[in-house]
C-alpha positions in Angstrom: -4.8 -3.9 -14.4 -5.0 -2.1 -10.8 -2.8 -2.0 -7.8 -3.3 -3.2 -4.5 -1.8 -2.0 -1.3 -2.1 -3.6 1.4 -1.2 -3.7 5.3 1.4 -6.7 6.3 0.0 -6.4 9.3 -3.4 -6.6 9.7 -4.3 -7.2 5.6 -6.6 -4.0 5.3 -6.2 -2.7 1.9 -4.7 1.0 2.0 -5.1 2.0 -1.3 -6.2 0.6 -5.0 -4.3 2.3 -7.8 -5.1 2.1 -11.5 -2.0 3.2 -12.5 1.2 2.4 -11.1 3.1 5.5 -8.8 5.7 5.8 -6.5 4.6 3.4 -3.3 5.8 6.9 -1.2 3.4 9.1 -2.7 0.5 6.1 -1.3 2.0 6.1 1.6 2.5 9.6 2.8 -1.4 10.3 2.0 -1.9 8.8 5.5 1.3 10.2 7.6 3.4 7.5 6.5 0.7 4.5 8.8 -1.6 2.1 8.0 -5.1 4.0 8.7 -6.7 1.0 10.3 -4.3 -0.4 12.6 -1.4 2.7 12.6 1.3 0.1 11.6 4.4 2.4 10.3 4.5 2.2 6.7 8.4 1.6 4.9 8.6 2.2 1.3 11.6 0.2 1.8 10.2 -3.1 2.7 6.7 -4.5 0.9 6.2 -7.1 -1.3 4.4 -6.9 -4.6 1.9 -9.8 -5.8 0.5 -8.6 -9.3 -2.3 -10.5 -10.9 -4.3 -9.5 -13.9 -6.6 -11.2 -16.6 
């Protein structure tokens, strides 16, 4: 199973993880924003949707 993350605001996926890690290590890779619209990233507030077959 992978890992999506993905932008609330403008749905561009940041990064695809195969194994699960702290969402602050994801985010600091790009200076704590979103590299395609430069929405501030919070580790404090995302949502999780996990699917897998």
């Amino acid at each position: 199973m992978s890992v999506e993350v993905v932008c609330g605001k403008c749905g561009e996926r940041i990064a695809l993880m195969k194994m699960l890690k702290p969402l602050r290590d994801v985010t600091s890779k790009h200076g704590g924003r979103c590299p395609h619209c430069g929405q501030r990233l919070s580790p404090s507030e995302f949502s999780l949707d996990a699917a897998g077959a």
